[in-house]
C-alpha positions in Angstrom: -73.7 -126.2 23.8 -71.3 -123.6 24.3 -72.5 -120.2 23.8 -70.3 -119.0 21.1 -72.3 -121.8 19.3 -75.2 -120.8 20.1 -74.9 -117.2 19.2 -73.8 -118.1 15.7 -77.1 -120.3 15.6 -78.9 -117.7 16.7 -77.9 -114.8 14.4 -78.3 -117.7 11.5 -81.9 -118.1 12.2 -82.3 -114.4 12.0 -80.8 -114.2 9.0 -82.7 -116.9 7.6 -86.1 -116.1 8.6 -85.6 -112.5 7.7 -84.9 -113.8 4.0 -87.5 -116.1 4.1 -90.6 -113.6 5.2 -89.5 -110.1 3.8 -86.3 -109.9 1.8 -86.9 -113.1 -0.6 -90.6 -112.5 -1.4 -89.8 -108.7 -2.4 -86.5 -110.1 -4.6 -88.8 -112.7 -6.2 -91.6 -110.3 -6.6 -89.1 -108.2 -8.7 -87.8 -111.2 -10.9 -91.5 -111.3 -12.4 -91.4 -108.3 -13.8 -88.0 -108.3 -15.3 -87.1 -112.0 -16.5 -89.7 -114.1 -18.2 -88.4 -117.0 -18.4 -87.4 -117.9 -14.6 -86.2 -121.5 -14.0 -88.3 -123.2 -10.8 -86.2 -123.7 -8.0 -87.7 -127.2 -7.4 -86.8 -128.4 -10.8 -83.9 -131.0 -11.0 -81.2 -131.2 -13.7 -78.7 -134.1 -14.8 -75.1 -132.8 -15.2 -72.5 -134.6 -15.8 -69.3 -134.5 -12.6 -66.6 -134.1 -15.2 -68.6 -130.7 -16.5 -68.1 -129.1 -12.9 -65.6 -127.0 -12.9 -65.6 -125.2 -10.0 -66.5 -124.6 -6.4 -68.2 -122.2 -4.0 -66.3 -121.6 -0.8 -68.4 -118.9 0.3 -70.6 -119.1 3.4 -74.0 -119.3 1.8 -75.3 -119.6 5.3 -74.3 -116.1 6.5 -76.5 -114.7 3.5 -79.8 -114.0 2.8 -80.3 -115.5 0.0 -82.8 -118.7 -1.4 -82.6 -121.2 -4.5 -83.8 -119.9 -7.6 -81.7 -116.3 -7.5 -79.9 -114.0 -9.3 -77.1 -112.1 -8.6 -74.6 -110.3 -10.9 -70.9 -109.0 -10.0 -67.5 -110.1 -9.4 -68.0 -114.2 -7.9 -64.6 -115.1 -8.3 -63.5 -114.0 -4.3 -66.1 -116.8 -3.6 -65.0 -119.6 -6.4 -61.9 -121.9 -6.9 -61.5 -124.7 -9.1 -62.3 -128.7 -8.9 -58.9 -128.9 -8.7 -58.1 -126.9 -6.0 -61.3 -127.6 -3.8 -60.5 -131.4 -3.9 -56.0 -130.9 -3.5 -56.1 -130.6 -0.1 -59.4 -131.4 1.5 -59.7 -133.8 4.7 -63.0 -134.8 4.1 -62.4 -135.7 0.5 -59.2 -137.4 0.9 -60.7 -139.2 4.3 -63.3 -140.8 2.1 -61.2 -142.1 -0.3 -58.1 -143.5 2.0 -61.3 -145.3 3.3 -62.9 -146.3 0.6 -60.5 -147.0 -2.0 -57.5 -148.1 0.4 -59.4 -149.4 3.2 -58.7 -147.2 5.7 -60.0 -147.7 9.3 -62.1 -144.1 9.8 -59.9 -142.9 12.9 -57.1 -143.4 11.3 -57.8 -141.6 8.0 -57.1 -137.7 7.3 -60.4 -136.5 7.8 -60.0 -137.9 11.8 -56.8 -136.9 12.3 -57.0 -133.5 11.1 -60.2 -132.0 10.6 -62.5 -133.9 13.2 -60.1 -132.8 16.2 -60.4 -129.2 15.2 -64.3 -129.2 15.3 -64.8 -130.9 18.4 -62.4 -128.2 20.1 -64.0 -125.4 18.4 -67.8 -127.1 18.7 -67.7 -129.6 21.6 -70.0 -131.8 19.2 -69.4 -133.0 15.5 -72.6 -134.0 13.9 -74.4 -134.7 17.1 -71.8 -136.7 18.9 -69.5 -135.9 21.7 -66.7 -138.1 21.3 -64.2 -139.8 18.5 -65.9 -143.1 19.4 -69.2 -142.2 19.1 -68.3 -140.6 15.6 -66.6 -143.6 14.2 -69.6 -145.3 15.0 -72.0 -142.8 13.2 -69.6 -142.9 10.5 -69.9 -146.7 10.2 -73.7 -146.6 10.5 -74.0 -143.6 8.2 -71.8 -142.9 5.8 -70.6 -146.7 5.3 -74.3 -147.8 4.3 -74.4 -144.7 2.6 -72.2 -145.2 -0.1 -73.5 -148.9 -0.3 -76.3 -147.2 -1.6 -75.2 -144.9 -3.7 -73.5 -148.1 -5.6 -76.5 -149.7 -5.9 -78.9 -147.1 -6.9 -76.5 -144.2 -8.0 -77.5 -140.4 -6.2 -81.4 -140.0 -6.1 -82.9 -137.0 -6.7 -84.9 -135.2 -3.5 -88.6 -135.4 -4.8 -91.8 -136.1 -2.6 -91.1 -140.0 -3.4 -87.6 -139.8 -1.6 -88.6 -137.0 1.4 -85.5 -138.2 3.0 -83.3 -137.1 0.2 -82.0 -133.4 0.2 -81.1 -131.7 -3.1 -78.0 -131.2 -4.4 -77.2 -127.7 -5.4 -75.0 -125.9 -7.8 -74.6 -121.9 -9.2 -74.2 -121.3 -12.7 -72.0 -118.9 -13.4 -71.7 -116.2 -15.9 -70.6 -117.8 -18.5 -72.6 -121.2 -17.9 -70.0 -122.7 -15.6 -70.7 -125.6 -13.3 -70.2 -124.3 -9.5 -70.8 -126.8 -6.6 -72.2 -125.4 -3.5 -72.1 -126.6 -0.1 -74.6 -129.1 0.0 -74.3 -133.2 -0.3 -70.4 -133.9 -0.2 -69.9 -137.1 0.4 -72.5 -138.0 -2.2 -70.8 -136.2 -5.1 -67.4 -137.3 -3.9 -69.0 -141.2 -3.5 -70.1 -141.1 -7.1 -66.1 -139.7 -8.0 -65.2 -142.7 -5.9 -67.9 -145.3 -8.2 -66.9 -143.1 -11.9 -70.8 -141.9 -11.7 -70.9 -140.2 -15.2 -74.0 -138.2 -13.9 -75.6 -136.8 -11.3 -79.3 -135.1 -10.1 -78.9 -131.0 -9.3 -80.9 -128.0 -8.7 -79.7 -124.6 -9.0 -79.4 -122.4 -6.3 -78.1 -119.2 -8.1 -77.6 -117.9 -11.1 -75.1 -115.3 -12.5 -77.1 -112.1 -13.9 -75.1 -112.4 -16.9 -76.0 -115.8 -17.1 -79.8 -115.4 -17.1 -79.9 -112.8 -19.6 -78.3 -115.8 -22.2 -81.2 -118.0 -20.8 -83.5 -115.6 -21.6 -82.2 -114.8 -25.4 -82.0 -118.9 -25.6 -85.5 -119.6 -24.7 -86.9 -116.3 -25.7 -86.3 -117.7 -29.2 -87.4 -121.5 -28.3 -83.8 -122.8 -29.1 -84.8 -121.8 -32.8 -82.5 -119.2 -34.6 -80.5 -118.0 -32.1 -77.2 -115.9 -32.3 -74.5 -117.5 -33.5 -72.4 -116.7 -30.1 -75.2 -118.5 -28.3 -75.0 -121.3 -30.4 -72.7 -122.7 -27.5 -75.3 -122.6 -24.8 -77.6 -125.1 -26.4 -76.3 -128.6 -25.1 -75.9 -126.5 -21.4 -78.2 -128.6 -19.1 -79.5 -125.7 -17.7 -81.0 -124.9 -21.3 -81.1 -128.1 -22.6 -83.8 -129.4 -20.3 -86.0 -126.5 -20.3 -85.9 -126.8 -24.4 -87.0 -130.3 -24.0 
């Protein structure tokens, strides 16, 4: 490993413990006594893929931050659309010149321009050290992988499926759909298949966005505002009503 690598590693794991043992806990502590009606972290949601419309590109992993929180200001430095995420990605147009036009993976866009890049800057790209030995996790992983998902659609992560990792999304301030960084090649799979729906949880929330949860549920879905009258289907309501 080279050591550039390992620095960033290193400063990650910090980062992350630091957020874990003393910033989180005191963030959390604070939530109690200012929201009361806090979603749990661990709870999953259906939305639909045609309701998301955006996407995070910032680095969650050079934050402290953990799934269940809220933060208010200015997110759009951090979000494009769908439309945008998806118009040029390698990894998202690699999958489906493989899947839907049957193209070999080293010969696909995801090989030929992204893969290249990261073993230069990494020496290893998800554990292996060579093309070869990539194509072959590719085949092993990712090909059985969507054979899956066609069968049995995307799971949810829940002690039944400890092998399964969540799915995450932000909501933003005004109830939008933001895709994080977690669980790609599922999501785009399931564009692949037409999957109307798929299994979430929410890693953060927009401030703005959990004040509306709280007026929502604060009144049990019953007599709300008229300008919240919107909110009600949102699945981030929706299943907490039910």
């Amino acid at each position: 490993m080279n050591v550039k690598l390992l620095s960033k590693k290193i400063r990650f794991l910090l980062r992350k413990k630091t957020g874990e043992y003393l910033v989180s806990p005191l963030i959390k502590l604070r939530y109690r006594f200012r929201y009361n009606h806090l979603a749990d972290p661990e709870k999953t949601i259906k939305i639909k893929i045609r309701d998301i419309g955006y996407w995070y590109t910032g680095n969650r992993y050079d934050e402290i931050t953990f799934p269940g929180e809220i933060r208010g200001g200015d997110w759009s430095a951090n979000v494009v659309t769908k439309e945008e995420r998806l118009r040029d990605r390698s990894g998202y147009i690699g999958i489906r010149q493989h899947f839907e036009e049957g193209v070999s993976w080293p010969e696909t866009r995801l090989f030929k321009e992204k893969h290249p890049m990261l073993f230069q800057e990494n020496g290893r790209v998800k554990g292996t050290a060579s093309t070869e030995e990539l194509v072959q996790y590719y085949e092993n992983h990712y090909d059985r992988l969507f054979e899956k998902v066609r069968q049995d659609g995307v799971l949810p992560a829940s002690p039944e499926h400890p092998d399964i990792s969540p799915l995450y999304i932000h909501i933003g301030p005004e109830g939008e759909l933001i895709y994080t960084v977690d669980g790609n090649h599922r999501l785009y799979f399931s564009m692949i298949l037409n999957i109307e729906e798929i299994p979430v949880r929410v890693w953060m929330r927009h401030k703005k966005w959990q004040e509306i949860r709280e007026q929502i549920l604060g009144h049990n879905g019953k007599s709300v505002p008229d300008e919240l009258q919107k909110y009600l289907e949102h699945p981030d309501i929706i299943t907490e009503l039910k």
